[in-house]
C-alpha positions in Angstrom: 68.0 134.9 118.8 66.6 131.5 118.6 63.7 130.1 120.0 62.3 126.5 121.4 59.2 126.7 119.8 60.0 127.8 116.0 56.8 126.8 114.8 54.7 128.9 117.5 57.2 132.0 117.8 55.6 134.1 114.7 52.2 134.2 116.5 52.7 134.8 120.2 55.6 137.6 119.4 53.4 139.0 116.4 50.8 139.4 119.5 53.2 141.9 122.0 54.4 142.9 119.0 51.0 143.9 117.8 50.2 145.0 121.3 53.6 147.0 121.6 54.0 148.5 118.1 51.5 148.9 115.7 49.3 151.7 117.4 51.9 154.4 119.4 51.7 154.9 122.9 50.0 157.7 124.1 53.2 158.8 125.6 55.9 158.5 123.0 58.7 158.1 125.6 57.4 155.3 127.5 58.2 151.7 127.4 60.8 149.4 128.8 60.8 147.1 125.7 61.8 143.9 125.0 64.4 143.8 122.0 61.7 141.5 119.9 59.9 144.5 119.8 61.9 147.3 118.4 61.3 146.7 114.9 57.0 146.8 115.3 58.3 150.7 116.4 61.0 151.7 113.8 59.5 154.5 112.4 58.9 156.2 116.6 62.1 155.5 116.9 63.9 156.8 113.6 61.2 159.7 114.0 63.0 160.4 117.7 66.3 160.6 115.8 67.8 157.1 116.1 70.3 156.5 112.9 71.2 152.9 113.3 68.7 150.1 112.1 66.2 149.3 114.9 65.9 145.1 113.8 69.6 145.0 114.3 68.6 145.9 118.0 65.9 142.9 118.2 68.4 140.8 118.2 70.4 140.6 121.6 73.1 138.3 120.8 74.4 141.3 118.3 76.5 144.4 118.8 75.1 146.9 120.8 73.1 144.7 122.7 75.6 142.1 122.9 77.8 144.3 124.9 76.0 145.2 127.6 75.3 142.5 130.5 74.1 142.0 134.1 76.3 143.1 136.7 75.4 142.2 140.7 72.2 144.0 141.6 72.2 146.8 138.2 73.6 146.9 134.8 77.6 147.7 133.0 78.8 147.2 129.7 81.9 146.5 127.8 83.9 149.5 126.9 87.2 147.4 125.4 88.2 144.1 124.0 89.7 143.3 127.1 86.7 143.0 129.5 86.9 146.6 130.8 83.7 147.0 132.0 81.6 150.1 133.5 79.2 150.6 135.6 78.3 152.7 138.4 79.8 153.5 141.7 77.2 152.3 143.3 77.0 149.3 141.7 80.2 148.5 142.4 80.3 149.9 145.8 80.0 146.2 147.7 83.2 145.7 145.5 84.6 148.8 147.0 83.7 147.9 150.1 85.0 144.4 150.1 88.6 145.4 149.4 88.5 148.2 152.3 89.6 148.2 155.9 90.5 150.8 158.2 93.8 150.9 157.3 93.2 150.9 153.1 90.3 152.7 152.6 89.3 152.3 149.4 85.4 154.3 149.8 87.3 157.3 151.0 90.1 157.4 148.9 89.2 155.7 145.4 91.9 153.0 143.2 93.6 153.3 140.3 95.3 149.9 139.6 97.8 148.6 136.7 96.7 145.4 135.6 98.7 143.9 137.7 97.5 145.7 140.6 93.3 144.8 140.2 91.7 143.8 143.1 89.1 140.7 143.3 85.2 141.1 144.1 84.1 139.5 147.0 83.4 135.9 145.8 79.2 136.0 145.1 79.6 138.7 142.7 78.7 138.3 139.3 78.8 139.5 136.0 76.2 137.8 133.1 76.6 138.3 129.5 73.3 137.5 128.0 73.3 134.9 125.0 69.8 133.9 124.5 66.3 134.6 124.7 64.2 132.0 123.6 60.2 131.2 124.6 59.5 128.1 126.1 55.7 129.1 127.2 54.1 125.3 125.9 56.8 123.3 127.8 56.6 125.6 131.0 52.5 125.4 131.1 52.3 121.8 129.5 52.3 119.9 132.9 50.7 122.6 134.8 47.5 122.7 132.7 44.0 121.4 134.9 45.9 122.3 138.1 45.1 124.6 140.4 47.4 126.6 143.9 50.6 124.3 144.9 50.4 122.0 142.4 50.0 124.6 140.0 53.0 126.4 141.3 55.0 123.2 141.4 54.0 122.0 137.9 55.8 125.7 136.5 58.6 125.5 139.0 59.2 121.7 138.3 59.0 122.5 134.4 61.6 125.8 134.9 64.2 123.4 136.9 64.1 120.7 133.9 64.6 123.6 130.9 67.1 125.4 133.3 68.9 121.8 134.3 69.4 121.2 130.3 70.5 124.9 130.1 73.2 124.3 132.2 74.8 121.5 130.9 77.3 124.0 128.8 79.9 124.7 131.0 79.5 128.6 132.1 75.8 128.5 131.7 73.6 130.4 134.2 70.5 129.8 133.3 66.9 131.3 134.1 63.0 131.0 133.3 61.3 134.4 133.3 57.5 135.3 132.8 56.2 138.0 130.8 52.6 138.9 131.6 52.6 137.4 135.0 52.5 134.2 133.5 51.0 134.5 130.1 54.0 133.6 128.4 57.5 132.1 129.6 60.7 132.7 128.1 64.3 130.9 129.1 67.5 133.0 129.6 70.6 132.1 129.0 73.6 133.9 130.3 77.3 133.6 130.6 78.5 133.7 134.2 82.1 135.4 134.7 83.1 134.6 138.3 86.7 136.7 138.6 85.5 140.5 138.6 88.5 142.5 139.5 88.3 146.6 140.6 90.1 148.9 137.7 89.0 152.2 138.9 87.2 153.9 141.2 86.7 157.3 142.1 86.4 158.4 145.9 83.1 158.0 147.9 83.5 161.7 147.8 83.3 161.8 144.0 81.3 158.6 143.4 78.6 159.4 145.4 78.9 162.9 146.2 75.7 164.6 147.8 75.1 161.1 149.4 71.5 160.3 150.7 70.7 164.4 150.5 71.4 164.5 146.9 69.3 160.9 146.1 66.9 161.1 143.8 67.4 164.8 143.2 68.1 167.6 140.9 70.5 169.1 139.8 73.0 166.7 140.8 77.0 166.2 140.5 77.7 163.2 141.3 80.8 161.0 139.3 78.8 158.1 140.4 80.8 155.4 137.7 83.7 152.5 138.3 85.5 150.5 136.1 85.6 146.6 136.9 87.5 143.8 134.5 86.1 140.6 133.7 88.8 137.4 133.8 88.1 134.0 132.6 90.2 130.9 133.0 93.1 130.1 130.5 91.1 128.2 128.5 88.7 131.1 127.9 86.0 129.9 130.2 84.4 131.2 133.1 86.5 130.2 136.5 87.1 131.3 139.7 89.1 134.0 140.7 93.5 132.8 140.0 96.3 134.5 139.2 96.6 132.2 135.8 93.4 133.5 134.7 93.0 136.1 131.7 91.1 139.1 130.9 87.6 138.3 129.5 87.7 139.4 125.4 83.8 140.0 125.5 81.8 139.3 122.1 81.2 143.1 121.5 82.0 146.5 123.2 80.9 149.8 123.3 82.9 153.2 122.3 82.7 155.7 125.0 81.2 159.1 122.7 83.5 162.4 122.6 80.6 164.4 121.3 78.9 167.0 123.0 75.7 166.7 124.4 72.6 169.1 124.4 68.9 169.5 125.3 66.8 167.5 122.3 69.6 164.8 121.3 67.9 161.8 120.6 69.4 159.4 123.6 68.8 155.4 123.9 68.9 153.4 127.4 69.9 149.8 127.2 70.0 148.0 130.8 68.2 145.5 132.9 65.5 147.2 134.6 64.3 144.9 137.9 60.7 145.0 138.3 58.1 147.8 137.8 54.4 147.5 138.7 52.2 149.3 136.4 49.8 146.3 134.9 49.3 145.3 138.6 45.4 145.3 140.0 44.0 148.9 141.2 43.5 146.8 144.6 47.5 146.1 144.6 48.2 150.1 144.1 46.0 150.5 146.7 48.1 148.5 149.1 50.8 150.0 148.0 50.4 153.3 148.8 48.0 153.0 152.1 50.5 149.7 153.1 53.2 148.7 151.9 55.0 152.1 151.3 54.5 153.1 154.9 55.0 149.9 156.2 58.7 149.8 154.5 59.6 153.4 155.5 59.2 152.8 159.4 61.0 149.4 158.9 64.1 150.5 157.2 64.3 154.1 159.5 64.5 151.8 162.6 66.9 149.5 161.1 69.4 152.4 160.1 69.1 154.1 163.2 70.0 150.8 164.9 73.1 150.4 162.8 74.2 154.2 163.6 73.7 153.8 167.3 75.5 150.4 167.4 78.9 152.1 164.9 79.2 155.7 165.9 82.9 156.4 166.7 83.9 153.0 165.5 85.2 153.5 162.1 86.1 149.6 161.2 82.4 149.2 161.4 81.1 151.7 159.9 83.5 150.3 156.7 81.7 147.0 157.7 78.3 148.0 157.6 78.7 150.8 154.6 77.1 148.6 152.2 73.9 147.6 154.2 73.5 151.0 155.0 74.0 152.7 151.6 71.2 149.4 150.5 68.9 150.7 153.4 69.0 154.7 152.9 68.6 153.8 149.0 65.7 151.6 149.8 64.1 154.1 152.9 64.2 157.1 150.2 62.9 155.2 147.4 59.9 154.4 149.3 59.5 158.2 150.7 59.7 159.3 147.0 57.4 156.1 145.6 54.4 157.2 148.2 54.7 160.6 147.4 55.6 160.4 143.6 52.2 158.0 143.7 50.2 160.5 145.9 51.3 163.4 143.6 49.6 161.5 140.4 46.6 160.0 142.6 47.6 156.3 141.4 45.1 154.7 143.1 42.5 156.5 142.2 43.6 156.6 138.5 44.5 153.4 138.2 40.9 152.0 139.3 39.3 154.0 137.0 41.5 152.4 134.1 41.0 149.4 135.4 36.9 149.7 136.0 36.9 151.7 132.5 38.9 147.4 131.2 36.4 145.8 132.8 33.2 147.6 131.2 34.6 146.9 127.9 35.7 143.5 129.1 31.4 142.8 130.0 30.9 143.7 126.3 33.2 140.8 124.9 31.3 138.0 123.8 34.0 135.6 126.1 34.2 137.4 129.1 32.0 135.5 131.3 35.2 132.8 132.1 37.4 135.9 132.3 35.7 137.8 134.7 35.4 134.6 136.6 39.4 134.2 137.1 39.7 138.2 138.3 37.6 137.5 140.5 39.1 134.5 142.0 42.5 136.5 141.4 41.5 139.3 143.8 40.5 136.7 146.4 44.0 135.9 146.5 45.4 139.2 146.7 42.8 139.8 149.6 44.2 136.3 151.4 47.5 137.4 151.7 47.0 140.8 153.5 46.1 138.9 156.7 49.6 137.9 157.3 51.4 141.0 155.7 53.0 142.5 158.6 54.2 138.9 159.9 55.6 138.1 156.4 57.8 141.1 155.7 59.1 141.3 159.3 60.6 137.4 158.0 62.0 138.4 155.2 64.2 140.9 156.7 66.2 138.5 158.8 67.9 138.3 155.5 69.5 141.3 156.2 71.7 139.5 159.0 74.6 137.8 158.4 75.5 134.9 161.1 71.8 134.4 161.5 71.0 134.4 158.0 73.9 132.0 157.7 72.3 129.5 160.4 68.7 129.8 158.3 70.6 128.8 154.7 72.8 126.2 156.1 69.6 124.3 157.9 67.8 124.6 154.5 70.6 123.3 152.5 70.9 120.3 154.6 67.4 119.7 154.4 67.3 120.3 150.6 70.6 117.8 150.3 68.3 114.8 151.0 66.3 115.5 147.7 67.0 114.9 144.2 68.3 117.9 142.6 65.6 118.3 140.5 63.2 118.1 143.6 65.2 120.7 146.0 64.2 124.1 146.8 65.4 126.7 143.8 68.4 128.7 145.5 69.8 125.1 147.1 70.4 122.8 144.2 73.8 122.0 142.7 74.0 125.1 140.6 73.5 127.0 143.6 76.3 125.4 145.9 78.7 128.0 145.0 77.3 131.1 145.5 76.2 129.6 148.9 79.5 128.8 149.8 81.0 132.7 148.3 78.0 134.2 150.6 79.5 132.7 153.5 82.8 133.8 152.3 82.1 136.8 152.3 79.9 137.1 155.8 83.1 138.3 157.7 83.3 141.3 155.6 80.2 142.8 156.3 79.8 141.5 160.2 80.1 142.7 163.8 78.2 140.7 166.8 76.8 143.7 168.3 75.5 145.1 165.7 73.7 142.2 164.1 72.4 141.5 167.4 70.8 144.7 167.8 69.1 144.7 164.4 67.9 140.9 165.0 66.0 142.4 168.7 64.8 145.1 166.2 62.7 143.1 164.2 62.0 140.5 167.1 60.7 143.3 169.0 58.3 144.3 165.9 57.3 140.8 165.6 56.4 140.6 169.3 54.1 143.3 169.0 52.0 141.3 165.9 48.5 139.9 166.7 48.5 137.1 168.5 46.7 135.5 165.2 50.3 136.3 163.4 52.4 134.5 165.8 54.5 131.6 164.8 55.1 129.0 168.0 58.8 128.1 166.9 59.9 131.9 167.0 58.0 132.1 170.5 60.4 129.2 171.1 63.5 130.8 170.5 62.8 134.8 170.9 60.2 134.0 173.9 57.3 136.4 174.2 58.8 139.2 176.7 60.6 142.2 175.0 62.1 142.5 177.9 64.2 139.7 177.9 65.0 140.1 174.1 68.2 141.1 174.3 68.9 138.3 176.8 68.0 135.7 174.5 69.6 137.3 171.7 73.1 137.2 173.7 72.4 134.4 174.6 72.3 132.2 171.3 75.4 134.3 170.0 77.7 133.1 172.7 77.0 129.8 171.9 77.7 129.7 168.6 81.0 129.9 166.8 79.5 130.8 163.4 80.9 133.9 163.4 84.2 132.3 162.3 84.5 131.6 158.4 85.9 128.0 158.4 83.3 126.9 161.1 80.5 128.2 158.4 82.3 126.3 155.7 82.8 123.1 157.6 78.7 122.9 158.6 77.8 123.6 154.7 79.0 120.0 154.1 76.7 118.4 156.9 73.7 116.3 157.1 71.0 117.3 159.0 71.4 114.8 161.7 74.9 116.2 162.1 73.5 119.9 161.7 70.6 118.8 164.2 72.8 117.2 166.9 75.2 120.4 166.8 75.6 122.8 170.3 76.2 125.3 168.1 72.9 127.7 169.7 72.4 129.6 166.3 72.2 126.4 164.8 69.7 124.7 167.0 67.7 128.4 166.8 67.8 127.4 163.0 66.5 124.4 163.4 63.6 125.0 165.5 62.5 128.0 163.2 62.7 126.2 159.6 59.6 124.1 160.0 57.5 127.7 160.6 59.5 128.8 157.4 58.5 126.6 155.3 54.7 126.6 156.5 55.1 130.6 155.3 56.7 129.6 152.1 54.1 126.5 151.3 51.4 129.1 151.7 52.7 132.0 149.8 53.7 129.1 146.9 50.0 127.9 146.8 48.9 131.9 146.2 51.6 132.0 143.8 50.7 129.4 141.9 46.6 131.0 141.8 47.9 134.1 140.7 50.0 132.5 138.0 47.1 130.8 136.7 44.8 133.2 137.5 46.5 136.8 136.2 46.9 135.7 132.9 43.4 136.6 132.2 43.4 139.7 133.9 47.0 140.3 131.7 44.9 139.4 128.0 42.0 141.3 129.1 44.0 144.4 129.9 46.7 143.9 126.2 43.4 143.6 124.1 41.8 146.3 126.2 45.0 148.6 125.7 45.8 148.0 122.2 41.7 148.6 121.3 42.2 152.2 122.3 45.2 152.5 120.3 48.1 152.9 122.8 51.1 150.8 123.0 51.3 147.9 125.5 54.9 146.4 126.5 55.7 143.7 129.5 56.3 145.0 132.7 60.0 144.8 133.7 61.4 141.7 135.1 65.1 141.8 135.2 65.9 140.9 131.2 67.5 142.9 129.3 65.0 145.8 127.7 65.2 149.2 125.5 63.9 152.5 126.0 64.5 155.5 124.6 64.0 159.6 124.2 65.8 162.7 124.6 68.0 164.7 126.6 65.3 167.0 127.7 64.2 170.3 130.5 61.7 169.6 133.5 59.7 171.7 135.0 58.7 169.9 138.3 56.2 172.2 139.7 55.1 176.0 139.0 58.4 178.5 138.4 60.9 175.7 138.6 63.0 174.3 135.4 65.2 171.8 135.2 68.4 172.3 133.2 69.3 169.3 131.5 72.8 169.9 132.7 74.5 170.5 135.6 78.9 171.5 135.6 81.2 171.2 138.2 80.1 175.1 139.6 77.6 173.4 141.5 80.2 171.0 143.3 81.3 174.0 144.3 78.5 175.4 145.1 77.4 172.5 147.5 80.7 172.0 149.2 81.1 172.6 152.6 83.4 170.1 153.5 81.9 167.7 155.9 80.2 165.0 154.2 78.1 164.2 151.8 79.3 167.6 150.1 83.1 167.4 151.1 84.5 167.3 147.3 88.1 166.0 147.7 90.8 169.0 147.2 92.0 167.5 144.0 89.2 168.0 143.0 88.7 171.4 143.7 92.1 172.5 142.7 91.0 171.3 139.2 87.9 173.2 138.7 89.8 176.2 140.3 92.2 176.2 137.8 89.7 175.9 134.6 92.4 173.1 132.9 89.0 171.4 131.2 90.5 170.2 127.6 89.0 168.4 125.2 86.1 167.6 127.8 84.7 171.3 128.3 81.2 171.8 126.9 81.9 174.4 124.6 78.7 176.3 125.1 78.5 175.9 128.5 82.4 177.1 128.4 83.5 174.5 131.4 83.1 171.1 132.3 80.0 169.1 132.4 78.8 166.8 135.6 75.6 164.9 135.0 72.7 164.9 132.5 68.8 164.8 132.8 66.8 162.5 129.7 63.4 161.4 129.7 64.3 157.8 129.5 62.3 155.2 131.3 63.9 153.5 133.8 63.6 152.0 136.8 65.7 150.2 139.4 68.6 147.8 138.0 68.9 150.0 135.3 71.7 151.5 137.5 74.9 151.3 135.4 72.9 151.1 132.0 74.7 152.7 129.2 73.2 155.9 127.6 73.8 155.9 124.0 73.3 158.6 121.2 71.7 158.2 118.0 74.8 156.1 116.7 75.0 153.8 119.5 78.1 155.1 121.3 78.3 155.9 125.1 77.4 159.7 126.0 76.0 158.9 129.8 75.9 156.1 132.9 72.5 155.9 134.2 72.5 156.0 137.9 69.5 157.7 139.2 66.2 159.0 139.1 64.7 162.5 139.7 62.2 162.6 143.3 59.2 163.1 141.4 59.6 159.8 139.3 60.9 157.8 141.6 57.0 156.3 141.7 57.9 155.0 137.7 58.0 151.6 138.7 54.2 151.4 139.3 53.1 154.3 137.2 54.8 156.2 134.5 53.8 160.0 134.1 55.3 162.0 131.5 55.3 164.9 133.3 57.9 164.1 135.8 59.3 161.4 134.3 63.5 161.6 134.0 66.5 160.1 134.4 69.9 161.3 135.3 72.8 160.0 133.9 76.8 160.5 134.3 78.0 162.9 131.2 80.8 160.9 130.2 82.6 164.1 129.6 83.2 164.6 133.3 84.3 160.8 133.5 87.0 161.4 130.8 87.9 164.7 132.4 88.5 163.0 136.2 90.5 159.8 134.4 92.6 162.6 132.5 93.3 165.7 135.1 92.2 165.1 138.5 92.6 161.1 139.3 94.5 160.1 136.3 94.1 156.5 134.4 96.3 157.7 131.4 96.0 153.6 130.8 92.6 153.0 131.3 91.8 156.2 128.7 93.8 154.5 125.9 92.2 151.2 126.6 89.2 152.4 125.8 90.4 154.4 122.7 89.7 158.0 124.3 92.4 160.9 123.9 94.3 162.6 126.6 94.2 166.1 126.5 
């Protein structure tokens, strides 16, 4: 790992080091931590039962960290020297989706594919291999320093774009500037960025994600939820676009997939890329949270699925379509249930202000805590600001889950952006951004059917009509009117208009000016047009609260590390999608009064479950197999059959999906996919009660590669016996 600022690393990382390591957290098991960290908490970890040396795992450009990388929305890792690569089912399942039709259904029936025979991800999916981590917090805050709101905001985002513009001058380069501390410190990621993903293996739907939406979140669980992708690079070794010259990716390390068995207490180690988690937010942001924002999301995502449903019952074509906004909507709609009731259950709110009141008394007793005190306050001004549009603002955002009209917005925005310098356009519509613009409209046609997109846009039209009159925008009066009567009217009315809908059309317009884009008949188009000014008046004002709260938090964000670490717990970063470490043990819940969790479940309970109409239609293959007892080398040999899935205590959170489980030697036992229902509230507070995680046992993976879906090839690849 190197680092910009040598001569200022020791201090700053001796600080969340100090912070993070030197007094143990009150709950052993907690902590998403960055890799810097591990060796300030060698002896927790060692004492948990790790075997390896924990400053080989500070360094992330090293075996095993080295080996596992970014992939779309969660996390895989390398599992042979030919760019094998696992991850979950559901990670992959836009993949799986991508390559299905009616005809070849690919979600129902699963792939097994020769080399020869691996199919390519839709063009916008990536895979990042993480190659440094390096803090650039003086060059980031140098300009911004004095400033105060937009320009504040602009002085960050202005400094980010030059480091990540330098970043990217080596060829492959993907390149990111990350805070830690809501801006207390900064740090620049650099990442390789494989653009030909190919599908190995995957399981059926049936398999994959058996017990669908029932089954989220819960336990026990049996649920094969894993895929095997394979990473190509061009000729030459370098990252390129999907072609039949190009080669399999030979990846700087890879992981060994364990044949041990597994057991309640083993000591078990999560490394992933955990998105975002909450927990050193404000007690006034829990507080929207749970009376809010939760709610708020739950109604929004219910209408939207029951929207799709009506609009592709008895239409299978679009049902394959719409498969993977629906699985991304019924994830996201159950998430929230669990979140509000998971932060109900441990009275956040009302926990977290007394933490935070309990920081602030001790805070009044510092001798510098009058200029402190001074920025929380103006920090929860902000906070406050930004309710008054809330409803308005989140209604917005969704349009992004169209297609065609989403693809109207982005190509007004990237004309507009085109008559900038690069360095001055909008992040998302620079240079670097060009091609995953262009593989999003790509791929539009996949995941697209008028009438349904139609309906959801009146959905959230609809919602917006019914806003205060205060929240009203005058452009989207423009184009929607103000009648939800006539709605649907206007709907069908800029749809047959337009001839976005067809791929080369899309393409064509992404090379236009915006006189060209602005003198078009295309009617999604113009509708584009006429909304983007009120689109950017949202986004000025939410960029001059950002750039507040970016000046503004870090005090909040010292007070609460020095507040933390005087008591003598343990304080890491919250997450924010870079690469981070937890561990614990495969461990027992006991949820409530008279209930215990097993830490394993076996392929009795698919059994069990199956009734043959989905989610808990196991395929007959599969039952044939666990009828007939043919387990192998992959039978737990106390349990005396075949393993499913496995519960730990590891923290995790979303985008950890796909994270590799390790054992105390660093080699693969289980695939993280999932949390139990009572954590899924982790990402804004961790309690150690209900805290778990539930992993794939690789042993069932083996087992369905070797007897029931065989990948004889695939097995050998990644040096594991057939039995």
């Amino acid at each position: 790992m190197t680092d910009r600022n040598a001569p200022r690393r020791g201090p700053r990382l001796a600080a969340l080091a100090l912070a993070a390591g030197t007094a143990f957290a009150a709950h052993a098991d907690e902590g998403m931590w960055l890799p810097a960290q591990l060796p300030e908490i060698a002896a927790q970890l060692r004492e948990a039962g790790f075997e390896g040396d924990p400053a080989e795992l500070a360094d992330l450009t090293r075996p095993p960290l080295n080996a596992v990388v970014r992939v779309g929305g969660g996390t895989g890792a390398f599992v042979s020297g030919d760019g094998l690569l696992l991850t979950n089912h559901h990670v992959a399942f836009g993949v799986i989706q991508y390559n299905s039709s009616a005809e070849r259904d690919l979600i129902a029936n699963g792939y097994t594919a020769t080399r020869a025979d691996e199919l390519p991800a839709n063009p916008d999916y990536r895979v990042r291999v993480t190659t440094g981590f390096d803090r650039v917090t003086d060059e980031v805050l140098e300009g911004a320093r004095g400033k105060t709101g937009r320009d504040y905001h602009d002085a960050v985002e202005s400094a980010r774009k030059a480091l990540v513009a330098e970043c990217e001058q080596v060829p492959g380069n993907r390149c990111s500037v990350v805070d830690v501390h809501y801006g207390m410190d900064f740090y620049l990621v650099t990442q390789l960025e494989l653009r030909d993903i190919r599908l190995a293996y995957a399981p059926p739907d049936a398999i994959g994600g058996y017990g669908g939406e029932i089954d989220n979140f819960m336990w026990p669980r049996h649920s094969g939820d894993f895929t095997l992708l394979r990473a190509y690079v061009g000729p030459d070794g370098r990252p390129a676009d999907h072609s039949p010259e190009n080669v399999p990716y030979t990846p700087p390390a890879h992981l060994q997939v364990s044949t041990a068995a597994v057991a309640e207490g083993d000591f078990a180690m999560l490394a992933g890329y955990p998105g975002r988690t909450f927990r050193h937010r404000t007690a006034s942001e829990f507080k929207q949270q749970v009376e809010w924002q939760l709610p708020s999301r739950v109604a929004l995502y219910d209408g939207l699925l029951d929207t799709i449903a009506a609009r592709t019952d008895g239409q299978p074509e679009l049902k394959v379509r719409y498969a993977s906004t629906v699985a991304s909507l019924e994830n996201g709609l159950k998430r929230a249930r669990g979140e509000l009731e998971g932060l109900e259950r441990s009275n956040a709110v009302e926990v977290r202000a007394a933490e935070e009141a309990a920081m602030l008394a001790w805070l009044r007793q510092q001798g510098d805590a009058a200029p402190i005190l001074a920025d929380i306050e103006a920090a929860q001004a902000v906070l406050a600001e930004a309710t008054a549009t809330r409803e308005r603002d989140q209604l917005v955002a969704t349009l992004g889950r169209t297609e065609v009209f989403d693809a109207a917005l982005r190509l007004q925005r990237l004309a507009l952006e085109r008559g900038k310098p690069d360095a001055e356009r909008e992040s998302g519509y620079q240079l670097r951004d060009e091609p995953l613009i262009r593989a999003g409209l790509e791929r539009v046609q996949r995941r697209y059917a008028e009438p349904v997109e139609k309906a959801l846009l009146a959905n959230l039209v609809r919602q917006y009509q019914a806003l205060p009159a205060d929240q009203h925008l005058p452009e989207f009066d423009r184009v929607f009117g103000t009648d939800p009567a006539a709605v649907e009217q206007r709907i069908d009315a800029l749809y047959a208009g337009s001839t976005l809908d067809e791929a080369p059309v899309r393409l064509g317009w992404m090379e236009a000016d915006p006189a060209a884009l602005a003198g078009s008949g295309d009617t999604l188009l113009q509708a584009a047009a006429t909304l983007l000014p009120a689109l950017l008046r949202i986004e000025d004002e939410a960029k001059a609260r950002e750039g507040e709260l970016l000046r503004l938090r870090p005090s909040y964000m010292r007070a609460l590390v020095d507040y933390t670490h005087s008591q003598g717990r343990a304080f890491y970063p919250d997450a924010n999608s870079t690469l981070r470490v937890s561990y614990g043990r495969v461990s027992t819940l006991q949820p409530r009064d008279g209930v215990v969790y097993e830490p394993l479940t076996t392929v009795a309970g698919i059994v069990e479950k199956h009734t043959g109409e989905a989610p808990f239609d196991a395929p007959e293959r599969l039952l044939q197999a666990i009828a007939a007892g043919d387990f192998g080398n992959t039978a737990d040999a106390v349990l005396g059959t075949q393993t499913v899935n496995m519960l730990t205590n590891l923290d995790t959170t979303g985008g950890n999906s796909g994270s590799p489980v390790l054992d105390a030697n660093g080699r693969i036992i289980g695939l993280n996919f999932d949390s139990n229902w009572e954590s899924v509230s982790a990402s804004w507070m961790y309690d150690p009660r209900y805290k778990r995680a539930i992993h794939v046992d690789m042993r069932y993976m083996r087992w369905l590669m070797d007897k029931v879906y065989p990948a004889h090839h695939l097995l050998a690849e990644m040096g594991l016996p057939v039995d």
